[in-house]
C-alpha positions in Angstrom: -19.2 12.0 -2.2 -21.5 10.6 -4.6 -19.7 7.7 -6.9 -22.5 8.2 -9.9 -22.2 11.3 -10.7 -19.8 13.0 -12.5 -17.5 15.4 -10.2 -16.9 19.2 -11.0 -13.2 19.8 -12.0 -13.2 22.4 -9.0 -14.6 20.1 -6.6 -11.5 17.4 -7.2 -9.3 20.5 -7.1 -10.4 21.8 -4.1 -10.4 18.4 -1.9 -6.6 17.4 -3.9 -5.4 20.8 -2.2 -7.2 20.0 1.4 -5.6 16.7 1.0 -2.0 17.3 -0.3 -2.1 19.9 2.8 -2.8 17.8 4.8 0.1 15.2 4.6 2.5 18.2 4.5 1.6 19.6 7.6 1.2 16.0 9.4 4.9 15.4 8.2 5.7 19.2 9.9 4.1 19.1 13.0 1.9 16.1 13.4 -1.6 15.4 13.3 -2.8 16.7 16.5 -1.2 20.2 15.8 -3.0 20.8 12.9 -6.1 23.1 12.9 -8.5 23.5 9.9 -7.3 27.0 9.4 -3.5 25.9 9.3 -4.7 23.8 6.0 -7.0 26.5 4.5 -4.1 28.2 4.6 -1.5 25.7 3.2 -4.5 24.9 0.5 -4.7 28.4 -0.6 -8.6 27.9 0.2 -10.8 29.4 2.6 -12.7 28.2 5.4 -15.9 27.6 3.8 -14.2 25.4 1.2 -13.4 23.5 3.3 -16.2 22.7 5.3 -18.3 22.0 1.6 -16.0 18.7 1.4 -15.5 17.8 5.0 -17.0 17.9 8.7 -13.5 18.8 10.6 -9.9 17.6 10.1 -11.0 13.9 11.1 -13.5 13.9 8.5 -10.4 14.9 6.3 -7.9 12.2 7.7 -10.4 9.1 6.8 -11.9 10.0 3.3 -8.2 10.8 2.1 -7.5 7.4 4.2 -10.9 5.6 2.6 -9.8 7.1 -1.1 -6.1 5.9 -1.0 -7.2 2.2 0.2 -9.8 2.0 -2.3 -7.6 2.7 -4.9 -4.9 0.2 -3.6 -7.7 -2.7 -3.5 -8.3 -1.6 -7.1 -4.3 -2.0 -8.3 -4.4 -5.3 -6.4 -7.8 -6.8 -7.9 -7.2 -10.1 -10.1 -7.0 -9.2 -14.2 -8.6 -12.3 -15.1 -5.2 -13.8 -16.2 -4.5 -16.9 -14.1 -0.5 -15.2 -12.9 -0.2 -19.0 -11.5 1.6 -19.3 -14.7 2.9 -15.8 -15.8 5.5 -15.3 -13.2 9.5 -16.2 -12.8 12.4 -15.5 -11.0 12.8 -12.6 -13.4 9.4 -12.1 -14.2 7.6 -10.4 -11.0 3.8 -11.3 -10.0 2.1 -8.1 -12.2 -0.4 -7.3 -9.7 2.9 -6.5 -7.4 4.6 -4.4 -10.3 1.6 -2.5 -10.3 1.4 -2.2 -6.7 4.4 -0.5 -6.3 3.9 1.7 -9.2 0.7 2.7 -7.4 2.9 3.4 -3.9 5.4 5.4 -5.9 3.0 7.3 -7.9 1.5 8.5 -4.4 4.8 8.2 -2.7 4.3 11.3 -0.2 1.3 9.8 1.2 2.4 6.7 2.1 5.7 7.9 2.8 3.8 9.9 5.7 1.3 7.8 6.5 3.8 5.0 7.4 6.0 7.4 9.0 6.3 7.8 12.3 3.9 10.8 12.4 1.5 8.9 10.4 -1.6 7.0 11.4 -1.3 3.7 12.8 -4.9 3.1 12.2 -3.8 3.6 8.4 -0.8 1.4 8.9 -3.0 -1.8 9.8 -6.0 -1.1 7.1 -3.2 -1.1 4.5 -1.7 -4.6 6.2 -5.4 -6.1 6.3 -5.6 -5.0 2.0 -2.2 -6.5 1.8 -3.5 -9.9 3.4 -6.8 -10.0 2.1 -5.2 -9.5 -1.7 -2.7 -12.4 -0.6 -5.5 -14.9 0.3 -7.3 -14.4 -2.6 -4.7 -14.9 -5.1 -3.4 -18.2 -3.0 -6.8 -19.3 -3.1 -6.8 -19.2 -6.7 -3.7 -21.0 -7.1 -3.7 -23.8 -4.7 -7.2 -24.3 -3.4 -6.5 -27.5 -1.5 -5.8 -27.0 1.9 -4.4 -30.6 2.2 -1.3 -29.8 -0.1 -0.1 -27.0 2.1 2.9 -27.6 4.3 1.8 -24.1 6.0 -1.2 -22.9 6.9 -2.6 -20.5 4.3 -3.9 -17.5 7.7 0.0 -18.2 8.8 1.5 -17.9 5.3 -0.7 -14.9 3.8 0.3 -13.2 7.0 3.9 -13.5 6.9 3.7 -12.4 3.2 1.8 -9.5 3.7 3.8 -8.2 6.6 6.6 -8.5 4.5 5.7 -6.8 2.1 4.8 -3.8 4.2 7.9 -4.0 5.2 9.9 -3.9 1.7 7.2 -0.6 1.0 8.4 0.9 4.2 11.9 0.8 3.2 12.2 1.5 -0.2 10.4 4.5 0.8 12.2 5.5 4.0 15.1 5.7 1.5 13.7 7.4 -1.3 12.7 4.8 -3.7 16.3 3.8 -4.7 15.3 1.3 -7.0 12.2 0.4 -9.3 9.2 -0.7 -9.1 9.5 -3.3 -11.2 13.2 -4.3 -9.2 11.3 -4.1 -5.7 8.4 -7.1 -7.0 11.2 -9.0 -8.7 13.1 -9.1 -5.4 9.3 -9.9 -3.8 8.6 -12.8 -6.4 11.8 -13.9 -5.8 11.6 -14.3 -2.0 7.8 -15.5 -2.5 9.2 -18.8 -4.7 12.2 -19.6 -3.1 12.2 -18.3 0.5 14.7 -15.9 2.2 16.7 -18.6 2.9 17.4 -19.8 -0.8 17.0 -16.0 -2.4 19.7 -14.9 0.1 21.8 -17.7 -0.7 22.1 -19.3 2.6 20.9 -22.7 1.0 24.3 -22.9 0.1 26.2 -22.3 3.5 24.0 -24.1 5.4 22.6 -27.1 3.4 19.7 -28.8 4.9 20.7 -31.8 7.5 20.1 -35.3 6.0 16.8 -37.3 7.2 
């Protein structure tokens, strides 16, 4: 779709319905079981609807794939504050507060998506935002690569992977906690480390040199 133009109420409508049908009937019966009239159908639209907006159900699956990402890259662009000193034990990173306000504002999709009738194409896009967003930011905070102890590939990786992982579960068990909770738990590991946030610094101090 054209980004420059403004888009007809109907036309947003119509592709929301295709799309929201969609993840319901991947969560049903999977992707490969689904058939353009089975989401007419669960879109209360008919076939020639659909095929205004898209070639087939793979055409589908990737724009409603392309449109999520893009708006994840968005929630996770700098602000132009320098968050290098804005953050705290109790004060998450804000890009990540807003990162999970953007997973549980779309909660079903991702939910899905992730699942394990989702689309493991989807699943490593999301991990390559993730590690991309990472970089950037350490790039802006420490840009000397003599000053790292760890690699910066090795250490945006591991953060990004676990942070696909904390998404996965909070979702997998219905969001028990917030948003802003889930990056303050995230901040917290990113500063101190699993083993001093979990308190294991304190059972098992660090041998002497």
């Amino acid at each position: 779709m054209p980004k420059d133009k403004a888009v007809d109420p109907r036309v947003k409508r119509s592709r929301r319905y295709l799309q929201e049908a969609l993840v319901s009937l991947i969560e049903e019966k999977g992707f490969d079981s689904i058939t353009v009239l089975d989401l007419t159908k669960r879109a209360d639209l008919n076939r020639a609807t659909f095929y205004l907006h898209f070639r087939d159900k793979y055409d589908l699956l990737e724009q409603s794939m392309d449109e999520m990402l893009e708006q994840l890259i968005h929630t996770l662009a700098p602000t132009g504050n320098p968050e290098a000193t804005s953050f705290g034990y109790n004060k998450p990173f804000s890009s990540i507060v807003r990162l999970f306000e953007h997973i549980a504002e779309h909660a079903t999709f991702y939910k899905v998506m992730l699942g394990q009738k989702g689309n493991l194409g989807f699943t490593s896009r999301m991990l390559k935002v993730l590690r991309e967003a990472f970089y950037q930011r350490f790039s802006l905070i420490q840009s000397d690569e003599e000053q790292l102890l760890v690699p910066k590939e090795i250490v945006t990786r591991y953060q990004s992977a676990a942070l696909l992982g904390l998404i996965m579960y909070w979702l997998e068990n219905n969001m028990p906690y917030s948003p802003h909770y889930m990056a303050t738990q995230l901040t917290r590991l990113s500063l101190l480390g699993p083993h001093h946030a979990s308190g294991l610094s304190l059972l098992y101090p660090p041998d002497p040199e």
